[in-house]
C-alpha positions, 0 to 999 in steps of 0.5 A: 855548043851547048848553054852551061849552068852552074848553080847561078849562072848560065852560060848561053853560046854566041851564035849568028843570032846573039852576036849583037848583044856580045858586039854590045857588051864589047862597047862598054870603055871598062872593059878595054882597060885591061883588054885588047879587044876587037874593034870590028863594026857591029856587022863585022863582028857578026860575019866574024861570029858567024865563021866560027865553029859551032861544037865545042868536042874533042879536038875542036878548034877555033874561038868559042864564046858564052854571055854570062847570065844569071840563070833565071834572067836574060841581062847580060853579066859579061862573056868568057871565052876558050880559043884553041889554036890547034891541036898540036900542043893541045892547049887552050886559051880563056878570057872573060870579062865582067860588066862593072856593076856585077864585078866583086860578087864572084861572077866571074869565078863561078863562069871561068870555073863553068868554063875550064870544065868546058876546056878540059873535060869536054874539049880535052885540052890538056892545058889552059892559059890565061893572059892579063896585064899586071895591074889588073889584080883583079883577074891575077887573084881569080886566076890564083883562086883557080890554081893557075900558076905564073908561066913569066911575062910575054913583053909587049904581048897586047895593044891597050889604048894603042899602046903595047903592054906587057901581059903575064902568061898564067896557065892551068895543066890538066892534071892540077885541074882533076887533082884538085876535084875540079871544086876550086870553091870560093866564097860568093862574094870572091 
């Protein structure tokens, strides 16, 4: 994998040697709000990193990660991620997440857009999909900015706070993506 820049951000893989700081990230109690994410010890979640793959290409599969960056600065925004399951369906899955105080300033926009490159055109992926749970308006607007469209409700599809929540599907087909010139542009503050 490779670090991807946009015009104000960079994206920087996870590896072996930064998967501390996104363990980090992971702590903040926002961000489990919305999401079910790990709950592996520090260590754990290193060995986990570590068995990942390492290029991103056609046909790969596995968990991919980048921190979100500014581009000239080395603090962390938050992180966004591309899953590919298998190559059967040829589908990915993205998720993401901003820190709170950089939340409402188009951050996240810009990173899922830097990020569906990296699934389509790089990756091949002939569909994205994106899951969130209803009352995170938030990332449903994002995920509509970006031409995703509604795929229905997946009931129970996640465990919050120790408690299984419904999740909307949304997805993201290739051909909507190029068709759109890939220039789903929106305001900085988006």
């Amino acid at each position: 994998m490779h670090i991807v820049e946009t015009p104000r951000l960079r994206l920087v893989p996870v590896t072996p040697r930064n998967a501390g700081t996104l363990w980090e990230v992971l702590q903040q109690p926002d961000l489990r709000t919305y999401q079910d994410l790990p709950a592996a010890g520090r260590k754990a979640f290193g060995q986990m990193v570590a068995a990942r793959p390492t290029e991103l290409a056609a046909g790969s599969t596995g968990r991919f990660e980048w921190l979100v960056q500014f581009a000239h600065s080395s603090g962390v925004l938050g992180w966004v991620s591309l899953r590919i399951p298998d190559r059967k369906e040829i589908a990915g899955e993205i998720g993401y997440s901003i820190l709170r105080e950089h939340r409402g300033k188009g951050v996240a926009t810009e990173a899922v857009r830097a990020l569906l490159e990296q699934a389509f055109d790089v990756a091949g992926v002939a569909r994205v999909q994106a899951f969130c749970v209803p009352a995170n308006e938030p990332s449903r607007r994002l995920l509509k900015r970006l031409n995703f469209r509604s795929d229905g409700v997946l009931p129970h599809g996640a465990t919050i706070s120790g408690r299984p929540v419904d999740v909307l599907v949304h997805k993201l087909e290739r051909d909507v993506w190029l068709q759109s010139g890939k220039t789903m542009e929106t305001p900085a503050s988006a």
